[in-house]
DSSP file (Angstrom, degrees, kcal/mol; ACC not computed):
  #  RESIDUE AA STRUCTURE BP1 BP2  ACC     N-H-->O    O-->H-N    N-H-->O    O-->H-N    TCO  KAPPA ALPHA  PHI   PSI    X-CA   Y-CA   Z-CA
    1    1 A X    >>        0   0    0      0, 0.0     4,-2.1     0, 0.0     3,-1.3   0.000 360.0 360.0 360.0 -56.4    0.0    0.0    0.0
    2    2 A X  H >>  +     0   0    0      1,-0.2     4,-1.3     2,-0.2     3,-0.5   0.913 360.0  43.9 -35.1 -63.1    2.9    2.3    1.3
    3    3 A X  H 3> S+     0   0    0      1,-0.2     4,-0.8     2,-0.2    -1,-0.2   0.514 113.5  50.8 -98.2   9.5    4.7    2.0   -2.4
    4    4 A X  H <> S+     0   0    0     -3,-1.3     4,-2.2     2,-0.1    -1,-0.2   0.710 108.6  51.0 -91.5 -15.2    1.3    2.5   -4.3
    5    5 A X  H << S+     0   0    0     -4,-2.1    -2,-0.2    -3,-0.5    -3,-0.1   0.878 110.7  47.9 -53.5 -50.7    0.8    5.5   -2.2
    6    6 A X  H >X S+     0   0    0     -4,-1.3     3,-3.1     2,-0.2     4,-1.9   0.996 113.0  51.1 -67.9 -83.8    4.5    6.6   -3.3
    7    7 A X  H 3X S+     0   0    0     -4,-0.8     4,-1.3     1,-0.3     5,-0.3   0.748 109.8  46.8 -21.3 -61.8    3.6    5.9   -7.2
    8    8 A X  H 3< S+     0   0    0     -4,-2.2    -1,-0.3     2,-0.2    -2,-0.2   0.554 109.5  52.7 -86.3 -10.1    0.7    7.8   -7.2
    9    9 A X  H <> S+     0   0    0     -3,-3.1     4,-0.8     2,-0.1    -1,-0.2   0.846 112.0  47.6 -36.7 -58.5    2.5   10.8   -5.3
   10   10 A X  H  X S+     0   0    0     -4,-1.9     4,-1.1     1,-0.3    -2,-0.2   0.631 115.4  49.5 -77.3 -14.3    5.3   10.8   -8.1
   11   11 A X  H  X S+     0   0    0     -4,-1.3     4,-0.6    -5,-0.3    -1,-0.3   0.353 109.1  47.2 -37.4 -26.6    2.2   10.6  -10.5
   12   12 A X  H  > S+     0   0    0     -5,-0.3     4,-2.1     2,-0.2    -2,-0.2   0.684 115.9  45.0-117.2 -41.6    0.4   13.5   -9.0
   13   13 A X  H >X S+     0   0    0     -4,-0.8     3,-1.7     2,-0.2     4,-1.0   0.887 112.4  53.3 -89.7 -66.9    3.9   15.8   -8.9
   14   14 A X  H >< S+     0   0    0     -4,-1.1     3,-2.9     1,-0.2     4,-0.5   0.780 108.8  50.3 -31.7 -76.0    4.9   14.8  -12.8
   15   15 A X  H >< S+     0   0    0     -4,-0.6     3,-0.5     1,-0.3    -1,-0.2   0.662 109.3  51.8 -47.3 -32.8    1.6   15.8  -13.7
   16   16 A X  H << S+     0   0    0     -4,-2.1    -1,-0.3    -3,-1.7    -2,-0.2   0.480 102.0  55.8 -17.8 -45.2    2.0   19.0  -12.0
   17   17 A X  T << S+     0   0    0     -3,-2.9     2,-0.4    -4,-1.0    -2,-0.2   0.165  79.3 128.4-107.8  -5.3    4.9   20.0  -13.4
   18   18 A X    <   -     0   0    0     -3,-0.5     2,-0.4    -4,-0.5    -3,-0.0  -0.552  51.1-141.4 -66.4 116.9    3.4   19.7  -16.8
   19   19 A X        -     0   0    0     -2,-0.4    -2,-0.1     1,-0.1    -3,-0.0  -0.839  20.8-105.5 -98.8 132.2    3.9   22.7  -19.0
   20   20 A X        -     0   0    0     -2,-0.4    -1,-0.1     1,-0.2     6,-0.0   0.059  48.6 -91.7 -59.4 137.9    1.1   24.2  -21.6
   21   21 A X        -     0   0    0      1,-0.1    -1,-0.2     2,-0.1     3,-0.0   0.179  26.6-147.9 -21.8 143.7    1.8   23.5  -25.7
   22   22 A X        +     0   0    0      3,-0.0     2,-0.3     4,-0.0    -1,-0.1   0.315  69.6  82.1-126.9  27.1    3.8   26.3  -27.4
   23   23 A X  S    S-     0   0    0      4,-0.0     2,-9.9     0, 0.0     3,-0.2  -0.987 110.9 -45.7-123.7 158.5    2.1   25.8  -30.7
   24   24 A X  S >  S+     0   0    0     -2,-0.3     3,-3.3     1,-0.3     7,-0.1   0.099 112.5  90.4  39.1 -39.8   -1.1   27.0  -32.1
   25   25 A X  T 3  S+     0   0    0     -2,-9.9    -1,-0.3     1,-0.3    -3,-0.0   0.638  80.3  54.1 -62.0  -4.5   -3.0   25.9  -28.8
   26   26 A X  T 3  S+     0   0    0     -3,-0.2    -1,-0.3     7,-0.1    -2,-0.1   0.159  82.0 140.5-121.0  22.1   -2.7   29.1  -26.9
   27   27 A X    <   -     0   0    0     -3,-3.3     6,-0.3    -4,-0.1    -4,-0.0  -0.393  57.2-109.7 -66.1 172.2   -4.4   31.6  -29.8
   28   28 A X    >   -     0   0    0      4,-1.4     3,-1.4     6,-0.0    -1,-0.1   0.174  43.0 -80.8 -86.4-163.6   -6.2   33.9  -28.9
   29   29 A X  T 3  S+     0   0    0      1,-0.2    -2,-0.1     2,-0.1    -1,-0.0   0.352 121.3  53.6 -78.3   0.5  -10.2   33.8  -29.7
   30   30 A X  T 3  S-     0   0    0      2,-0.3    -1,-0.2     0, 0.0     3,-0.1  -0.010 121.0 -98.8 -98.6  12.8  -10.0   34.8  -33.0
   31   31 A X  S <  S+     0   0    0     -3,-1.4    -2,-0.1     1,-0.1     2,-0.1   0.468  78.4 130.5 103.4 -19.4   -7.7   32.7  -34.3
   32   32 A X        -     0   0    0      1,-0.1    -4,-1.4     2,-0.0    -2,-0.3  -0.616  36.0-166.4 -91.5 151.8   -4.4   34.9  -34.1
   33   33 A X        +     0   0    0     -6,-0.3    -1,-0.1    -2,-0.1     3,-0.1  -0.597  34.7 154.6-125.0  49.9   -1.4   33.0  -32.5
   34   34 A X        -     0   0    0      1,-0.2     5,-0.0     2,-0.1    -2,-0.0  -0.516  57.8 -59.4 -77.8 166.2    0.8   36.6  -32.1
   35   35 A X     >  -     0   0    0      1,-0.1     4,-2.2    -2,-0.1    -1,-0.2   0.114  35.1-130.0 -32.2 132.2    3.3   36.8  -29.5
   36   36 A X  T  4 S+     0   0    0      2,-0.2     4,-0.2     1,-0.2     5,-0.1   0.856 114.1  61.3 -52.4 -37.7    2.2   36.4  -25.9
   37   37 A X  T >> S+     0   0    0      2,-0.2     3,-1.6     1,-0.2     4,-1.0   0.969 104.4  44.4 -47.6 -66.9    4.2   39.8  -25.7
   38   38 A X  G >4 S+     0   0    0      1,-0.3     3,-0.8     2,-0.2    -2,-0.2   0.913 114.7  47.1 -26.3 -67.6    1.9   41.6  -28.0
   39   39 A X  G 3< S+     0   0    0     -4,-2.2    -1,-0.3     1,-0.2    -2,-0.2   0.437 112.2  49.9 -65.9  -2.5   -1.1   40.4  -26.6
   40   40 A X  G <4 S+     0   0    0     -3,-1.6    -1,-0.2    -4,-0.2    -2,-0.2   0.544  84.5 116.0-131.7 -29.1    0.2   41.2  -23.3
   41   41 A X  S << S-     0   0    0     -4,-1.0     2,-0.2    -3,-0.8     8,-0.1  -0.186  71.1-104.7 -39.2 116.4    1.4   45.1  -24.1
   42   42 A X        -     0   0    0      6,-0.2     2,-0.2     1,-0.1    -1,-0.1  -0.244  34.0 -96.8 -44.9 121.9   -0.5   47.8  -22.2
   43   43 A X    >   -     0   0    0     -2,-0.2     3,-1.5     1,-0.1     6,-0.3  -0.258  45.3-113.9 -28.2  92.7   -3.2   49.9  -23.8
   44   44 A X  T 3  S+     0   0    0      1,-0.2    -1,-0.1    -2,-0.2     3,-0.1  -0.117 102.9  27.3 -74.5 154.4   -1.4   53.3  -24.8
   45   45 A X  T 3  S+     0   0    0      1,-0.3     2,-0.3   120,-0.1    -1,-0.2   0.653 100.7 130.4 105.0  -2.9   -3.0   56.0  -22.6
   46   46 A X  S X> S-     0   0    0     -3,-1.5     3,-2.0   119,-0.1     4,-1.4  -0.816  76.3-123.3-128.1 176.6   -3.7   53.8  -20.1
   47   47 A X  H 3> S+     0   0    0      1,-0.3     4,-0.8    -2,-0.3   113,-0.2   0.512 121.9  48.5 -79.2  10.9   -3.3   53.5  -16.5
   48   48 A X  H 34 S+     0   0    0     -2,-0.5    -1,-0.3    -5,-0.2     4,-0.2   0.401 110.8  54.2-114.8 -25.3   -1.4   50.1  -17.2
   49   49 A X  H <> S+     0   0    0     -3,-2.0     4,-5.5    -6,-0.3     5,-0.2   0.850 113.0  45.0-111.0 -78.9    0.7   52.2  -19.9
   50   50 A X  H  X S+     0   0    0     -4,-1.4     4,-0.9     1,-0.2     5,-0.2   0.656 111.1  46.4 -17.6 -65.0    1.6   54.8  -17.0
   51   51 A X  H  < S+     0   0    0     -4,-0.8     5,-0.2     3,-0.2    -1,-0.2   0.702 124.7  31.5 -89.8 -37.6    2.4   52.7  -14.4
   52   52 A X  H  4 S+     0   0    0     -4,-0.2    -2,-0.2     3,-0.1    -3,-0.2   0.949 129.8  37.4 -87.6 -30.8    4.9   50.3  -16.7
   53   53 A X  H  < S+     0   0    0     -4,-5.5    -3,-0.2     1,-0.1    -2,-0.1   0.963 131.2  16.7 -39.2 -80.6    5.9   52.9  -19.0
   54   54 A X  S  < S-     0   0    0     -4,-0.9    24,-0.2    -5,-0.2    -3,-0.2   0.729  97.4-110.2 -91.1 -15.9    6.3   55.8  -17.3
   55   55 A X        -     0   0    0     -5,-0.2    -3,-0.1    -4,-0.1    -1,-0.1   0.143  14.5-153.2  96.1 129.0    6.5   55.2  -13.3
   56   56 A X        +     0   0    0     -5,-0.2   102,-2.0   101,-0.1     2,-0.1   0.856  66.1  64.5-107.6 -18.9    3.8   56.2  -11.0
   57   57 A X  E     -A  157   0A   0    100,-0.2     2,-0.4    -6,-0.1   100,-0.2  -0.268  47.0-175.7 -84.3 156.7    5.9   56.7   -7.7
   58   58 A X  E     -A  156   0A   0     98,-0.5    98,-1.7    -2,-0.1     2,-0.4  -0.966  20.7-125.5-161.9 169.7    8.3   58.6   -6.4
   59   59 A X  E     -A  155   0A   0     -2,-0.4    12,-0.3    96,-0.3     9,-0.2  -0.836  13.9-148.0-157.6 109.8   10.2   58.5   -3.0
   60   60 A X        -     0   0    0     94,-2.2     2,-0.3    -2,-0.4     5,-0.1  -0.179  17.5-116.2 -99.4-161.1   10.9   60.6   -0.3
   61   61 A X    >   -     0   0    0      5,-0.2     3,-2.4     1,-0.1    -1,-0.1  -0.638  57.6 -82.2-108.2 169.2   13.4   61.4    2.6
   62   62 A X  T 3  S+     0   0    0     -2,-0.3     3,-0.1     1,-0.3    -1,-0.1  -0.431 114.3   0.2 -70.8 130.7   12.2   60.9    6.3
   63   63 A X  T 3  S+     0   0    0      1,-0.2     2,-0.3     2,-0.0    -1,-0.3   0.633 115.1 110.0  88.1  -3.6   10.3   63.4    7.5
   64   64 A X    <   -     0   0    0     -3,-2.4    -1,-0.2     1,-0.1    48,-0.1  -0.895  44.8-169.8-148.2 157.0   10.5   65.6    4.1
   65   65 A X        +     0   0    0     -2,-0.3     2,-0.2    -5,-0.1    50,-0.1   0.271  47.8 119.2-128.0   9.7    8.6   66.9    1.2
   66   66 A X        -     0   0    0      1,-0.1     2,-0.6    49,-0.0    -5,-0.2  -0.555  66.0-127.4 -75.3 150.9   11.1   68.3   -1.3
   67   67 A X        -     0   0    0     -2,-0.2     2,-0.1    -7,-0.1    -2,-0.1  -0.841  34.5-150.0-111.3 125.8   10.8   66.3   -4.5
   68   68 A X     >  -     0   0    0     -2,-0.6     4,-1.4    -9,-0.2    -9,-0.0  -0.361  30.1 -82.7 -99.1-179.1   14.3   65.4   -5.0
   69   69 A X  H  > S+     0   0    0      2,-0.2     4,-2.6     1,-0.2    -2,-0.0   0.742 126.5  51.1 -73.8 -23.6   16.3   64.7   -8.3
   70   70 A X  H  4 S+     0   0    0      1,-0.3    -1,-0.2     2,-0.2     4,-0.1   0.927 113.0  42.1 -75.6 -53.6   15.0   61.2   -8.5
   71   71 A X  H  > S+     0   0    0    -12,-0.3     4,-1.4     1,-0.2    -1,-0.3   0.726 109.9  57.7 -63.1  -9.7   11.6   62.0   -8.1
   72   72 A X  H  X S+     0   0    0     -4,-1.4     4,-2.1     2,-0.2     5,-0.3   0.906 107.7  49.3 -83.0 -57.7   11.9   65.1  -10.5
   73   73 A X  H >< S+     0   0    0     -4,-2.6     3,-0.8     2,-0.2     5,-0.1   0.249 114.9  44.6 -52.3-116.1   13.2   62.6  -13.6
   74   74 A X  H >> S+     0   0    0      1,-0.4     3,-4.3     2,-0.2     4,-0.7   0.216 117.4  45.7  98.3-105.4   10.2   60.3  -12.8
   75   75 A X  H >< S+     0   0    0     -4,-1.4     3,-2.4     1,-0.3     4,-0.4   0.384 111.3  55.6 -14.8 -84.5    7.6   63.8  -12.6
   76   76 A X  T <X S+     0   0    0     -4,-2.1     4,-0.8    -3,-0.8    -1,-0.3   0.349 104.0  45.7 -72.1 -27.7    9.2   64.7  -15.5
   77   77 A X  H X> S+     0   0    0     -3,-4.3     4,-0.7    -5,-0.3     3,-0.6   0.893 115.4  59.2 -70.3 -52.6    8.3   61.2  -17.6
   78   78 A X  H XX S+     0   0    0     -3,-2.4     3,-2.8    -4,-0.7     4,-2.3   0.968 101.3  49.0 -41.7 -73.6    4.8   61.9  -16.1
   79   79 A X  H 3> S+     0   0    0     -4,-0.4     4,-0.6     1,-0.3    -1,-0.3   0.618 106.4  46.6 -49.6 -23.4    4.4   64.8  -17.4
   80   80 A X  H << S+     0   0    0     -4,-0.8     4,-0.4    -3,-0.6    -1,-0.3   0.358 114.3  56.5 -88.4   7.0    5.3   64.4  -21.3
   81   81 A X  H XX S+     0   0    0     -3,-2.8     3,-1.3    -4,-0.7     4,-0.9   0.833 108.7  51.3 -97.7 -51.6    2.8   61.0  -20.9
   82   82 A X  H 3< S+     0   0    0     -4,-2.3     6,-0.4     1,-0.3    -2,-0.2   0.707 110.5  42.6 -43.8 -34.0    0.4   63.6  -19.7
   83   83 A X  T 3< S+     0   0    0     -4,-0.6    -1,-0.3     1,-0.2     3,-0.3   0.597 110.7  53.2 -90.3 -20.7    0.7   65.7  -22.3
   84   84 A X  T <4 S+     0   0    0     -3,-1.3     2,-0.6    -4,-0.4    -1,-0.2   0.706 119.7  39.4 -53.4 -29.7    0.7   63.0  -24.9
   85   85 A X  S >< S+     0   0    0     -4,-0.9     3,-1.2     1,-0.1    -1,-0.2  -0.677  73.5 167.0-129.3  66.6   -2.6   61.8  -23.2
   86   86 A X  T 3  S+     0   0    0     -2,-0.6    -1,-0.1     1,-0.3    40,-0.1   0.621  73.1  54.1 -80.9   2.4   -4.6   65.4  -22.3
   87   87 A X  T 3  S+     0   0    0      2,-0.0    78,-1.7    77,-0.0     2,-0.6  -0.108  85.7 102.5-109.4  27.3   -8.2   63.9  -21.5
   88   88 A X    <   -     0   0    0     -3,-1.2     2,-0.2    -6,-0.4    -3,-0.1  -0.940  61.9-154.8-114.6 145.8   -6.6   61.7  -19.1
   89   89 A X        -     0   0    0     -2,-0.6    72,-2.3    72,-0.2     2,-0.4  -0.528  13.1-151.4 -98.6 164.3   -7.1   62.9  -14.8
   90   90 A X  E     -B  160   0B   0     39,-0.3    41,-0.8    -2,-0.2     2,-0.3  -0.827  16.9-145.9-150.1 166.0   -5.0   62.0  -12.6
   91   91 A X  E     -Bc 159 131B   0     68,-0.9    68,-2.7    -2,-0.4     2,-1.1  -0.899   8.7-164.9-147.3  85.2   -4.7   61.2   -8.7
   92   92 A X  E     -Bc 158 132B   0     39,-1.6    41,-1.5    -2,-0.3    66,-0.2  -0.844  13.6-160.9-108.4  94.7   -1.4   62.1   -6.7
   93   93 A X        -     0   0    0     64,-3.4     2,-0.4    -2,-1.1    41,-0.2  -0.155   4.0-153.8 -68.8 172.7   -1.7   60.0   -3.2
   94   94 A X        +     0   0    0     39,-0.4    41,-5.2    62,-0.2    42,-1.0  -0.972  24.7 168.2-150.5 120.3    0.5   61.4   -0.7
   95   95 A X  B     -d  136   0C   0     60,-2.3     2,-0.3    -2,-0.4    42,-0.2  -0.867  13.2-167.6-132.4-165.3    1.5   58.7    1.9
   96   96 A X        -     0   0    0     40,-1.8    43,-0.3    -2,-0.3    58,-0.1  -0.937  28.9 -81.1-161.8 166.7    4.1   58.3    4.7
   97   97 A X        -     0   0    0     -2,-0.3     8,-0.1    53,-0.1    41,-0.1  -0.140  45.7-103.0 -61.1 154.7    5.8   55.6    7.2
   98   98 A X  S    S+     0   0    0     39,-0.1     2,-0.3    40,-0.0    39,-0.1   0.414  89.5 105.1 -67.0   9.9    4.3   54.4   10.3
   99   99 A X  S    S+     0   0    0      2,-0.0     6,-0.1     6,-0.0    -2,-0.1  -0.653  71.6  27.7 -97.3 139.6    6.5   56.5   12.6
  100  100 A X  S    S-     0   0    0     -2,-0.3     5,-0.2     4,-0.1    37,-0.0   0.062 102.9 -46.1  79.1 162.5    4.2   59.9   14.2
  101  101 A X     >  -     0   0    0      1,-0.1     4,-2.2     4,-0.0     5,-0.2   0.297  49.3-119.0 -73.0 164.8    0.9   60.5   15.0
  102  102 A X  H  > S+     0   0    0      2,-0.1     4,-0.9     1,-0.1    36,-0.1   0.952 124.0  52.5 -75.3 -33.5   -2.2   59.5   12.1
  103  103 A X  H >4 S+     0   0    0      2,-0.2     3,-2.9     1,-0.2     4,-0.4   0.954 109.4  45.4 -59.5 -79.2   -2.8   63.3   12.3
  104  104 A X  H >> S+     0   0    0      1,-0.3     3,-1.5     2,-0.2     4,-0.7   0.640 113.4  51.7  41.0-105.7    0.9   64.0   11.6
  105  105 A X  H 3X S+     0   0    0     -4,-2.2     4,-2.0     1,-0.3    -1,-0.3   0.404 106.5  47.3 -33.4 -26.2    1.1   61.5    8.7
  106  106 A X  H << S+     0   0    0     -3,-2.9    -1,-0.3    -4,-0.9    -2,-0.2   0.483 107.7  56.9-134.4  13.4   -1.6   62.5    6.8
  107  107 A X  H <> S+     0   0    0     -3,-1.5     4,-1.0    -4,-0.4    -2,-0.3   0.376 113.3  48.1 -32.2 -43.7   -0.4   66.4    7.0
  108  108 A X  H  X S+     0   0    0     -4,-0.7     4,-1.2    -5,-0.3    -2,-0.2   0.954 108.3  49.1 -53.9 -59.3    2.9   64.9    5.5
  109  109 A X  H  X S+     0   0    0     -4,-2.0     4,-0.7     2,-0.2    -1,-0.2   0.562 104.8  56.5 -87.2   4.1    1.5   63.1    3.0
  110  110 A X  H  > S+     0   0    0     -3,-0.2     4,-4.5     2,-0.2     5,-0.5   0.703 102.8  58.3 -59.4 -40.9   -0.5   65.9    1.8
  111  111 A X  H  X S+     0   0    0     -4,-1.0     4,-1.7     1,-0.2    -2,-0.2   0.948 108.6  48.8 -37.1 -53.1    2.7   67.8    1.5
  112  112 A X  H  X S+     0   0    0     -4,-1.2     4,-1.7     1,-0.2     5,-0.2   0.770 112.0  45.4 -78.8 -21.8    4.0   65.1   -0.9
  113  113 A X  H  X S+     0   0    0     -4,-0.7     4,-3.1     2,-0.2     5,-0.3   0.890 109.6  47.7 -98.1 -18.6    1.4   65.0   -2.7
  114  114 A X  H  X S+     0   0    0     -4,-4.5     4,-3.9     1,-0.2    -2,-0.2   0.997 113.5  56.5 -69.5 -47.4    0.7   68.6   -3.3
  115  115 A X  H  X S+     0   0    0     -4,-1.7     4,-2.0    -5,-0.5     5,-0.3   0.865 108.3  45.3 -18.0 -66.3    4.6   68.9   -4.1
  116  116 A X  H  X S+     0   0    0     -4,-1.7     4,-2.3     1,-0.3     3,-0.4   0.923 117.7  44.4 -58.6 -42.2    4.4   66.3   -6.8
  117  117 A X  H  X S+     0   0    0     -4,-3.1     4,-3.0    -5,-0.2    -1,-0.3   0.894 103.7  59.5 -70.1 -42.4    1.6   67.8   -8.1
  118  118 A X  H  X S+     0   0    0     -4,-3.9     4,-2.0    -5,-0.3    -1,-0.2   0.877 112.7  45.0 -55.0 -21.0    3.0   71.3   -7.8
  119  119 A X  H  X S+     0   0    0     -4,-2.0     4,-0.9    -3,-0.4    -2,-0.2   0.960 101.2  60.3 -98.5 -46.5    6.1   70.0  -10.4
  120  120 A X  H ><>S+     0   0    0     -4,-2.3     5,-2.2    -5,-0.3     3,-1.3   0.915 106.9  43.7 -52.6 -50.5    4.2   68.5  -12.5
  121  121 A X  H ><5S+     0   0    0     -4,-3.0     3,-2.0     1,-0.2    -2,-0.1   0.990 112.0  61.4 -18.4 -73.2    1.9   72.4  -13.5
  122  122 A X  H 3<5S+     0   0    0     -4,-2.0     2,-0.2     1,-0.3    -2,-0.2   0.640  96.4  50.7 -37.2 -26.6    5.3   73.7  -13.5
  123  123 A X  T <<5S-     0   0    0     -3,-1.3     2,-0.6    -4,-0.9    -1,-0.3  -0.612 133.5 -88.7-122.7  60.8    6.2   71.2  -16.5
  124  124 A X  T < 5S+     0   0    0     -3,-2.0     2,-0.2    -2,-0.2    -3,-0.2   0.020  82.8 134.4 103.5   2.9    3.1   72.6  -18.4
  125  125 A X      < -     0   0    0     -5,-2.2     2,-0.3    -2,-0.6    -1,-0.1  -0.631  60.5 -99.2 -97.4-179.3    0.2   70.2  -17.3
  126  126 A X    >   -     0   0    0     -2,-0.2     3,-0.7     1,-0.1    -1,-0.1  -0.409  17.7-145.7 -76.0 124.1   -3.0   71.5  -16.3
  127  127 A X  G >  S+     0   0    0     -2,-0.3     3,-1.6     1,-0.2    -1,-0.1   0.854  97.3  59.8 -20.9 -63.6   -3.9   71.9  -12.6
  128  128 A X  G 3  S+     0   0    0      1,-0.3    -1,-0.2   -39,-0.1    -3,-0.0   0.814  99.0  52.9 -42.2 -52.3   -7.3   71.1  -13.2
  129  129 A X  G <  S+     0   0    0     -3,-0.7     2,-0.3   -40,-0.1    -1,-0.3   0.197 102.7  62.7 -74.1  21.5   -6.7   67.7  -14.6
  130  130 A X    <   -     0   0    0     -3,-1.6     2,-0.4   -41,-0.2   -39,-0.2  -0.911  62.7-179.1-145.6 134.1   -4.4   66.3  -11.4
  131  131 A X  E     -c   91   0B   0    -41,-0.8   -39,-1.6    -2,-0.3     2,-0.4  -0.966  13.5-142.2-133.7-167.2   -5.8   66.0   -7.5
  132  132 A X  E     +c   92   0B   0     -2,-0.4     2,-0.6   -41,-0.2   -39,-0.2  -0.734  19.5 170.4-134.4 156.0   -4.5   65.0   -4.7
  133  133 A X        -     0   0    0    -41,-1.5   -39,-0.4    -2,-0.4     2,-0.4  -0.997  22.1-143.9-142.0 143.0   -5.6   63.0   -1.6
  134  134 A X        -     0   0    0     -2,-0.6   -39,-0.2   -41,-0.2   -24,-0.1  -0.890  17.0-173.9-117.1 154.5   -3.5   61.9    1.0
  135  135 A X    >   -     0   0    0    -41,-5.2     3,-3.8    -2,-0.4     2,-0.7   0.380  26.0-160.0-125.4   7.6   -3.7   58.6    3.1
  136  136 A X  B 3   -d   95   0C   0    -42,-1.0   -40,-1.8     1,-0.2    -1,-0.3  -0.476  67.9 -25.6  87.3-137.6   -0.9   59.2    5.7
  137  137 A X  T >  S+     0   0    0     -2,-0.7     3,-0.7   -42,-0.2    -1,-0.2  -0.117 119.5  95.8-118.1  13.4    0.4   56.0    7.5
  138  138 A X  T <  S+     0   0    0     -3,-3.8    -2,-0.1     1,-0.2    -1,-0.1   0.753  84.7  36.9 -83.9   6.1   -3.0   54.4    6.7
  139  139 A X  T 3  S-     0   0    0    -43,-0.3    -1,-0.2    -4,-0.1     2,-0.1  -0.287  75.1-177.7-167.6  56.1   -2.0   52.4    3.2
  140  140 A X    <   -     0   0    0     -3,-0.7     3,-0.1     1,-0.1    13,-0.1  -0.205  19.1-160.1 -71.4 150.6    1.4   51.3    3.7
  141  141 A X  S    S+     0   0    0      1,-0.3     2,-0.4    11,-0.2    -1,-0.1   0.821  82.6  35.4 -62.9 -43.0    2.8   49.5    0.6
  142  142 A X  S    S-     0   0    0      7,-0.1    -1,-0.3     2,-0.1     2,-0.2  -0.983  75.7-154.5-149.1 113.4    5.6   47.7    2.6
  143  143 A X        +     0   0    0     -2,-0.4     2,-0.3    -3,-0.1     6,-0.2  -0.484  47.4  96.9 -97.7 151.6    5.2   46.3    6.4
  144  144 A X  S    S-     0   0    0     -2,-0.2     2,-0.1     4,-0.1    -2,-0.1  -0.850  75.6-111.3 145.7 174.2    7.7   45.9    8.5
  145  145 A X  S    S+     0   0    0     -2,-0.3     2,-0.2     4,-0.1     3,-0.1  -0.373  81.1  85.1-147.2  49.3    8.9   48.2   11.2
  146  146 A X  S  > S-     0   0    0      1,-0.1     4,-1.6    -2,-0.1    -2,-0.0  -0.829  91.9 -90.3-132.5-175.7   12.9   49.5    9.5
  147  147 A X  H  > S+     0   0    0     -2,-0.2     4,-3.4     2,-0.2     5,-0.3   0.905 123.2  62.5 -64.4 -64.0   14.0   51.9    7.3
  148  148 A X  H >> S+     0   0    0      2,-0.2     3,-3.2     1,-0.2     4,-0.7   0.679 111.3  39.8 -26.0-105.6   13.6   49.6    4.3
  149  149 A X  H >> S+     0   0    0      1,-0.2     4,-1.9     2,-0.2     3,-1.2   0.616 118.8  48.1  23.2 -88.8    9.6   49.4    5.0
  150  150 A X  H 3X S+     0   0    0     -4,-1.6     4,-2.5     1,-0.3    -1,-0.2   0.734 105.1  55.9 -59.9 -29.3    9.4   52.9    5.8
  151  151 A X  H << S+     0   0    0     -4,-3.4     3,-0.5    -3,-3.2    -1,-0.3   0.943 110.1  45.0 -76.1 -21.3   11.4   54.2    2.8
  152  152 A X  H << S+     0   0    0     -3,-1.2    -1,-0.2    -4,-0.7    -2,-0.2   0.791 114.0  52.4 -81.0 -19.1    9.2   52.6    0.3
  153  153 A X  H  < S+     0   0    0     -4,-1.9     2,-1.1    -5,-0.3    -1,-0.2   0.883  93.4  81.6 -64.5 -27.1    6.1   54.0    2.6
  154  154 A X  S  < S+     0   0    0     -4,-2.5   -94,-2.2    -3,-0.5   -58,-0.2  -0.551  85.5  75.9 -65.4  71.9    7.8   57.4    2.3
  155  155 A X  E     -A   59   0A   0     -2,-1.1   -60,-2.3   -96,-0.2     2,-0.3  -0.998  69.3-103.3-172.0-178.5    6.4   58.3   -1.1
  156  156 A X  E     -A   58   0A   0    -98,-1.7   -98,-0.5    -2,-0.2     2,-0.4  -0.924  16.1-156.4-120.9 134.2    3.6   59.5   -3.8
  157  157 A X  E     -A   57   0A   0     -2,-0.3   -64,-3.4  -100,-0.2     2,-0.5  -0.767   6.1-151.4-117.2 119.2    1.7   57.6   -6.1
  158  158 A X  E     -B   92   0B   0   -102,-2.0     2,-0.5    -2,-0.4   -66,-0.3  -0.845  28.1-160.5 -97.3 106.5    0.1   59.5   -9.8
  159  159 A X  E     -B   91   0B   0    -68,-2.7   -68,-0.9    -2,-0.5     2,-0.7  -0.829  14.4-133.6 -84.9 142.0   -3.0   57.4  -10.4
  160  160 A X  E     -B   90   0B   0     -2,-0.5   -70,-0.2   -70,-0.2  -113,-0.1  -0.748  31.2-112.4 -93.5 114.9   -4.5   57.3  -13.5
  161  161 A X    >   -     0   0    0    -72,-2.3     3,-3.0    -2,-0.7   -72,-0.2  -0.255  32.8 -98.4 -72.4 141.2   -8.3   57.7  -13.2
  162  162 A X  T 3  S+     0   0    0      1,-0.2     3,-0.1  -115,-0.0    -1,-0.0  -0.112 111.7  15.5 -39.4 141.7  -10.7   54.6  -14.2
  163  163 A X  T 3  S+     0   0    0      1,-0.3    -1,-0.2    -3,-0.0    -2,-0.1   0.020  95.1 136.9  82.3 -35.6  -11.8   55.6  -17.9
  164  164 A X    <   +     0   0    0     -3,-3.0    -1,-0.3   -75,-0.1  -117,-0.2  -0.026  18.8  96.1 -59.6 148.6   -9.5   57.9  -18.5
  165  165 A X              0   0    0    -78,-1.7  -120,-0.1    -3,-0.1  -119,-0.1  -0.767 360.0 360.0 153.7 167.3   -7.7   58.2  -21.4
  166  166 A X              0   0    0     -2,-0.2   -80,-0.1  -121,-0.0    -1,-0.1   0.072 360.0 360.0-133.7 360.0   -7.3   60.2  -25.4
């Protein structure tokens, strides 16, 4: 019993371990068998586009709200996508680390976000089309109670609103 048990394990993992055809079988519903890459490409213009394209974050120092050179190059790829894309709205979250008060926190991360948002006008788009919300300590990315953690909580995120798009 013991070494049908074993057989039908090593049965059970092979079959597992089985990997899909790589001809025809995996077209799409119409019949096309292009590249899984192709098929797999982001919409341009859309928030999927944005966020692998262009970057949506950018990253701050503890305690601070100056948009630094890293975050500038990053704004700055935001902005010519914006401009590419002018009926699309936009979102700039403002968070922060779990260190200080929720009140604090969510004063900070309005800082960042109006910052990000302030550089991005400055490099020609329109106000109108970007606002900002902040969530504080309340919607960390990365747990964990170090610097690591905290610096990727440290940061702001340019959403691209549902729908949007040119």
């Amino acid at each position: 019993m013991r070494k049908f048990l074993g057989l039908v394990g090593v049965v059970a993992l092979l079959a597992a371990c089985e990997t899909a055809p790589q001809d025809g079988a995996n077209a799409n519903a119409s019949g096309d068998s292009s590249s899984t890459a192709q098929t797999l490409a982001p919409a341009a213009g859309s928030a999927q586009d944005f966020v692998v394209n262009v970057g949506d974050r950018v990253f701050f120092g503890f305690d601070q709200y100056n948009v630094n050179a890293d975050a500038r190059a990053t704004l700055e790829k935001q902005a010519v996508w914006l401009k590419k894309f002018p009926g699309v709205t936009v979102t700039v979250e403002g968070h922060a680390d779990e260190r200080g008060t929720r009140e604090y926190n969510l004063a900070l991360g309005e800082r960042r976000a109006n910052a990000a948002k302030e550089y991005l006008v400055s490099l020609g788009v329109d106000a109108m089309r970007i606002k900002t919300i902040s969530y504080g300590k309340e919607r960390p990315v990365a747990l964990g109670h170090n610097e690591a953690a905290w610096a990727q909580n440290r940061r702001s995120v340019t959403v691209v609103s549902v729908g949007a798009g040119s």
